[in-house]
N, C-alpha and C positions, 0 to 999 in steps of 0.2 A: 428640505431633505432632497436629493439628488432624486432623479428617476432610476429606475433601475432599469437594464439592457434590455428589459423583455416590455416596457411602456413604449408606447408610442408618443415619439418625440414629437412636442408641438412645435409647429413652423418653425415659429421666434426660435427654439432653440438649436436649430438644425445646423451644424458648421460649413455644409454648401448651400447657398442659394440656390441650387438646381433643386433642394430638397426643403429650400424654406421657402424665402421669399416668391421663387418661381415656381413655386409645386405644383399649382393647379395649373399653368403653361407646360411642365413636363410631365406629367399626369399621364399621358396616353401610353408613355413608352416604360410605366415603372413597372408591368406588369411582366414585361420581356426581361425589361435589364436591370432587375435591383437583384440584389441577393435572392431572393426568396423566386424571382425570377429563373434562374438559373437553376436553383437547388430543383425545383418541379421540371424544369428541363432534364437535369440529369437522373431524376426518375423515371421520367420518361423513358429516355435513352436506354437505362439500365434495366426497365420492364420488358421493350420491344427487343432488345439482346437476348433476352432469356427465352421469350417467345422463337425468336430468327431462330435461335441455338436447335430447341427442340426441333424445330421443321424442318429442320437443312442436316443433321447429325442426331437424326431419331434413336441410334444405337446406342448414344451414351445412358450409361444409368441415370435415373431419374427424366429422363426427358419423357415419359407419360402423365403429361398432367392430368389431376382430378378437377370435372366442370368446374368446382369453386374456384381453385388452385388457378386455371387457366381463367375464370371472368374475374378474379384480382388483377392479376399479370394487367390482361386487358386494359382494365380499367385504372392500372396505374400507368399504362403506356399512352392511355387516353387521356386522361385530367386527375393528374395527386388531388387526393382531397387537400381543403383549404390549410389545414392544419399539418400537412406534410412538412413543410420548412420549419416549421419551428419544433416539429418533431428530432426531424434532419440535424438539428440545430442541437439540441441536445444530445445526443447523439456523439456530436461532434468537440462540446463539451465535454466529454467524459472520454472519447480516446485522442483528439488533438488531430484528427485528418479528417478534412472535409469532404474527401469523395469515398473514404472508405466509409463513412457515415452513410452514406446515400445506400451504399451495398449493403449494409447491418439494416437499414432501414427498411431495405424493399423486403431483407429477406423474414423480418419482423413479422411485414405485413403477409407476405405469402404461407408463412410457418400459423400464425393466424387463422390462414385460409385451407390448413388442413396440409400443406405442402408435406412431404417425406426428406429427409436427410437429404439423399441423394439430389435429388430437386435443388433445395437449399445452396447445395455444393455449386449448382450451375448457374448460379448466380454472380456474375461478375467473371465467368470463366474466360480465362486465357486474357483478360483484361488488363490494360495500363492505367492508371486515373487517368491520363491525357486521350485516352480515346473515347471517356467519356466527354472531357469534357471539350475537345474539339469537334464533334459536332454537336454539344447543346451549344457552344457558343455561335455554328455555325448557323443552326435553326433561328435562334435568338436573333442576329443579326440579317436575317434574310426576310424575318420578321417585321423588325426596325426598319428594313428597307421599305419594305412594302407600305410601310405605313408614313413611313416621311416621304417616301415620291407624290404618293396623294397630296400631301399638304406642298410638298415644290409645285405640284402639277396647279393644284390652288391661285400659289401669287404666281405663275405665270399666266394663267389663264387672266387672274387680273391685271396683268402689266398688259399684255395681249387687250385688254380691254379700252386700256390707257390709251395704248398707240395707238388703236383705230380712233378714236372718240376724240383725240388731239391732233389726228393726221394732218390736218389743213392748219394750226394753231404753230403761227412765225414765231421765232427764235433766234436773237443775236447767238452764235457761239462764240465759243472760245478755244483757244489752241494757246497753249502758255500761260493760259489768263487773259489775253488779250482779244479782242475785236476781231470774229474773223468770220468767213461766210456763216452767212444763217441757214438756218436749220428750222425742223417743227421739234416740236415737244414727243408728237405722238412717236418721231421717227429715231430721235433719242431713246426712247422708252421700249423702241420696237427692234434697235440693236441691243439692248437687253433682254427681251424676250426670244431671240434668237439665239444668244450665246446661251442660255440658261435651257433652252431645250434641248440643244447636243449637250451640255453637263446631262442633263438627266437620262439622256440615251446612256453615254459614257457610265455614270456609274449604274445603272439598271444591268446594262451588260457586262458586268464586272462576274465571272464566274466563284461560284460559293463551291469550296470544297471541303473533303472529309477523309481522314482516312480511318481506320480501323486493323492495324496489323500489329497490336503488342508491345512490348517494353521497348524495342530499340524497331521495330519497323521489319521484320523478318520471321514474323509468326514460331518466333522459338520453342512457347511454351505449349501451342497448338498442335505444331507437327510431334513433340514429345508425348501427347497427351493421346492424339486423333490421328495419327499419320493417314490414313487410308484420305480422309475429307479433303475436300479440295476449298482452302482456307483462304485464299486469294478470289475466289470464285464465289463464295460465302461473303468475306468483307464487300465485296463490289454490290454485292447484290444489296446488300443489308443499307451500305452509303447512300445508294441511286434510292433505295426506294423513301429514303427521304428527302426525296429531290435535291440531293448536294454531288456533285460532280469527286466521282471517287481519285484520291490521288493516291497511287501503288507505293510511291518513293518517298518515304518519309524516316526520319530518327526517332525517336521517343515520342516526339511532336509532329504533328504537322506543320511545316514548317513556316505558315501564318504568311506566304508571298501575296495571300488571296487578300486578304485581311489588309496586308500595305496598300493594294489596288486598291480597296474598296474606297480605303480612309482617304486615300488621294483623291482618288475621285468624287468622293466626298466635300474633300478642304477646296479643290476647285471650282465646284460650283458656289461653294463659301463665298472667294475671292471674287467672284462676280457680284454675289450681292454686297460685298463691300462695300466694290466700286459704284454699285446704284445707289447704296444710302449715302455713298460722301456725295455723290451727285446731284441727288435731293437735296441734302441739306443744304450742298452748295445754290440749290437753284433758290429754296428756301433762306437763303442769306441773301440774293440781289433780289429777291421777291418778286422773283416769276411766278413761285407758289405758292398761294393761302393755303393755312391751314384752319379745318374748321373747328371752332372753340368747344369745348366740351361742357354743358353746364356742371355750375359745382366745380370745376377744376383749377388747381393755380399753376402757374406757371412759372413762376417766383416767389422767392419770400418776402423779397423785399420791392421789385419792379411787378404790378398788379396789371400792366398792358400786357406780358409777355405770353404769345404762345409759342411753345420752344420744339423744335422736331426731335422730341424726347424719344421717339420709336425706332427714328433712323440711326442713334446714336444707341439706344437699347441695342437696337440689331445687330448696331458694326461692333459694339464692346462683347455682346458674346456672341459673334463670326468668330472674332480675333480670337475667343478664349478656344471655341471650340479646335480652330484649326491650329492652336499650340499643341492642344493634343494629339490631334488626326496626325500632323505632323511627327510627331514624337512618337506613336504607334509606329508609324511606314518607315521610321529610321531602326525604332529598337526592336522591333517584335519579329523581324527575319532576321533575326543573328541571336545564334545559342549558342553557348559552347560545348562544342564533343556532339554528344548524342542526346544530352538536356540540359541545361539550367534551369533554376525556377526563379529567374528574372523577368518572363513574360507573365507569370499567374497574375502578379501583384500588379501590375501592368495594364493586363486585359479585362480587370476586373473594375477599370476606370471607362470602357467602353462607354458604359451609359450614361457618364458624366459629359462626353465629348458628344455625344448623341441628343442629349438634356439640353448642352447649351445650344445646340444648332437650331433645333425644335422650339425652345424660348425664342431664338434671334427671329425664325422665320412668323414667329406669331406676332413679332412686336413688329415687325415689317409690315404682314400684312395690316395689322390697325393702323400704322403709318399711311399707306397706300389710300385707305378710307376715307382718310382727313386730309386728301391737299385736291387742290383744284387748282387750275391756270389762272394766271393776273394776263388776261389778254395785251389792258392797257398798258400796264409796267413793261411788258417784255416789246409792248410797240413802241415807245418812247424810248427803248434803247435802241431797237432797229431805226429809229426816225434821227437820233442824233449818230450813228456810225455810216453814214454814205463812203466812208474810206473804202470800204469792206467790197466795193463794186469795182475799186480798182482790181479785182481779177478777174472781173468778168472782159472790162476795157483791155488789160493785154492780152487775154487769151484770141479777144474778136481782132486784135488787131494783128497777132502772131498769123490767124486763121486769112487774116486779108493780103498777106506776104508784106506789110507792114515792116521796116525793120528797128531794132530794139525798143517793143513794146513795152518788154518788159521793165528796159530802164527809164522810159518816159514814166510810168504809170510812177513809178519808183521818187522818182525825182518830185513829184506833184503832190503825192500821197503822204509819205512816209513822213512821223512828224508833226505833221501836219491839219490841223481842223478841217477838214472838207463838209460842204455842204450841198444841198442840191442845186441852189447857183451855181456856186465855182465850178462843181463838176461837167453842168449842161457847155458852161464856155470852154473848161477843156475840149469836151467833146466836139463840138464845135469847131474848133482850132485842129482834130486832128485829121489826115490824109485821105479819110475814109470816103464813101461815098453816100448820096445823103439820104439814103432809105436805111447803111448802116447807121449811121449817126442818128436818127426817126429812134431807132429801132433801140438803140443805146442809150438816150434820152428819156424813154421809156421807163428804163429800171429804175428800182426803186429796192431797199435794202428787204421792205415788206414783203416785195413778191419774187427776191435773188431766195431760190431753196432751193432751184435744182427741181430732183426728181423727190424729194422729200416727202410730200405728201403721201406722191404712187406708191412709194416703196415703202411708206408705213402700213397703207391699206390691204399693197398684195403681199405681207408679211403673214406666214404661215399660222393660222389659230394654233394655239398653244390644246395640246391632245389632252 
């Protein structure tokens, strides 16, 4: 027999993975962004409106609450009881709109608490459903914020870890695929933790706004209702004091520009860790990286040697899902038409899903991070067989000694070509230099060609 709508769906049978298979990875943020999330937000919202009301337009009738009347209000502006959404919920059942439910609901509980008509009345006054629910969504996600920067702040501090610990750790690169100066490990790893800390600046400072002005954004129903009140001066107040940045200029909705910022700046730092898991894996495919085996684990069904960088490819499969979303947010969610459509509700209310997969990716990254360690050896036996890779140290020194066309001698030698530390000393040897530069060039070796590599991994900023 089927479950009914009011059981709690077991994992197995959940239609997203955010809500099955990954539950316990997106776990932290169900509290913010599920359903039930939101409906206790917009209690919230709609208890501290009735409060702001009284204190700021003491004259209207009913605005003398009674002690009970006002420690409800309170206490539903503080934390709905647990059973508030499914209260909500029913509610919502029986007239078919989800935020005029929330208003029948608080005023249930207030009428409860002893409330008077008049009171009652001022519940939801001068209200649009969107200005409730553009700043519970705005709270929600300022939430979400807070709580996924700690966990970015996390694997940066880890990669940050990386790069120091591998600073001195040689590295053939690559450009194209190909054989090209070396590099360290740590200093790969430490222009990741560098781009990944302005992402986290960039969306940290991404402004969260709110408005609160009525059906189309022009306090109609208020200045009809209150004219004397100063309603604009009232909404401002009410937005700031839950630290959301008030915006005056809005239609029916807030018109969600904030919302596009955030998610970009979101799907950006995304694309960075992308590019670290395909880099991984890739380092993980020429086996510069072990990974370490997990007892108990297979790797295969049918190949029983295999450990496979299943976290990196976890991470980048939901990077890629999440930022199809965040993307699709920052295109549709600033364009309404007229003064509202309700093509954003059904839209915004996927927030938690695009937030679910980010929060999976970044957990399966960081177990990824856990499990790999440098192959010193491997990656010196490719530095040991590319001596090509010195031909730009040789034109540069020879460009530097007024040399002329270094660059097509190196060219003509190299390219193509197997080079070895023989051939290359008799090049050197043969060219016009003088013989402390040739000493000195003879020297190199593809091991210790990095440049400033190491320094620049070391004095790379700790991740905050």
């Amino acid at each position: 027999m089927p479950a009914s709508p009011n059981d709690a769906l077991p994992a197995v049978e959940a239609l997203s993975p955010v809500d099955g298979r990954y539950r316990a990875a997106s776990a932290p943020l169900r509290a913010l962004l599920s359903e039930s999330g939101l409906i206790r937000e917009r209690i919230r919202v709609e208890a501290r409106w009735l409060l702001e009301l009284v204190r700021t337009v003491p004259q209207l009738p009913g605005a003398t609450l009674a002690p009970a009347v006002r420690s409800r209000a309170q206490a539903l502006a503080d934390a709905p009881d647990a059973a508030a959404a499914g209260a909500v919920k029913a509610i919502e059942a029986r007239i078919n709109h989800d935020v005029k439910a929330v208003e029948y609901y608080v005023r249930e509980q207030l009428a409860a608490a002893g409330a008077v008509p008049a009171t009652l009345e001022l519940v939801h006054f001068g209200c649009t459903s969107e200005d409730l629910n553009n700043l519970s969504y705005a709270r929600l996600l300022k939430a979400a914020r807070t709580l996924l920067l700690a966990v970015l702040a996390q694997r940066s501090a880890e990669l940050a870890a990386l790069a120091q610990h591998y600073a001195d750790s040689p590295m053939l690169a690559r450009t194209h695929g190909q054989p090209a100066s070396p590099t360290t490990f740590g200093k790969e790893l430490a222009n990741f933790t560098a781009r990944l800390q302005r992402a986290q600046r960039r969306w940290a400072a991404v402004p969260i706004l709110g408005k609160w002005n009525g059906a189309v954004g022009n306090f109609n129903a208020h200045v009809a209702a209150a004219p004397a009140a100063d309603w604009p001066a009232i909404a401002r107040g009410f937005v700031e004091a839950m630290q959301l940045e008030y915006n005056p200029y809005t239609t029916q909705i807030e018109p969600h520009d904030w919302i596009a910022e955030y998610c970009d700046a979101l799907a950006a730092a995304n694309v960075i860790l992308i590019d670290l898991c395909r880099d991984v894996w890739g380092y993980v495919s020429l086996g510069y990286l072990r990974q370490r085996a997990v007892a108990g684990e297979v790797g295969s069904s049918t190949m029983p040697h295999k450990v496979n960088p299943i976290d990196f490819e976890n991470a980048e499969g939901n990077l890629g899902l999440a930022n199809a979303l965040l993307r699709h947010f920052s295109d549709k969610l600033p364009v309404s038409r007229w003064q509202r459509d309700l093509t954003d509700s059904t839209v915004l209310r996927n927030l938690g899903v695009a937030l679910g997969h980010t929060l999976i990716a970044w957990s399966a990254l960081g177990r990824g991070l856990t499990r790999i360690e440098a192959d010193s050896e491997r990656m010196a036996a490719d530095l040991d067989g590319a001596w090509e890779v010195l031909g730009e140290a040789l034109q540069t020194a020879l460009r530097a000694a007024g040399v002329p066309d270094g660059y097509e001698r190196l060219k003509d030698f190299t390219r193509g070509r197997a080079v070895d530390a023989s051939s290359l000393a008799q090049f050197i040897d043969a060219l016009p230099l003088a013989p402390a530069d040739k000493a000195r060039l003879r020297a190199l070796s593809p091991r210790g060609y990095t440049g400033l590599a190491a320094r620049l991994a070391r004095e790379a900023p700790p991740a905050s």
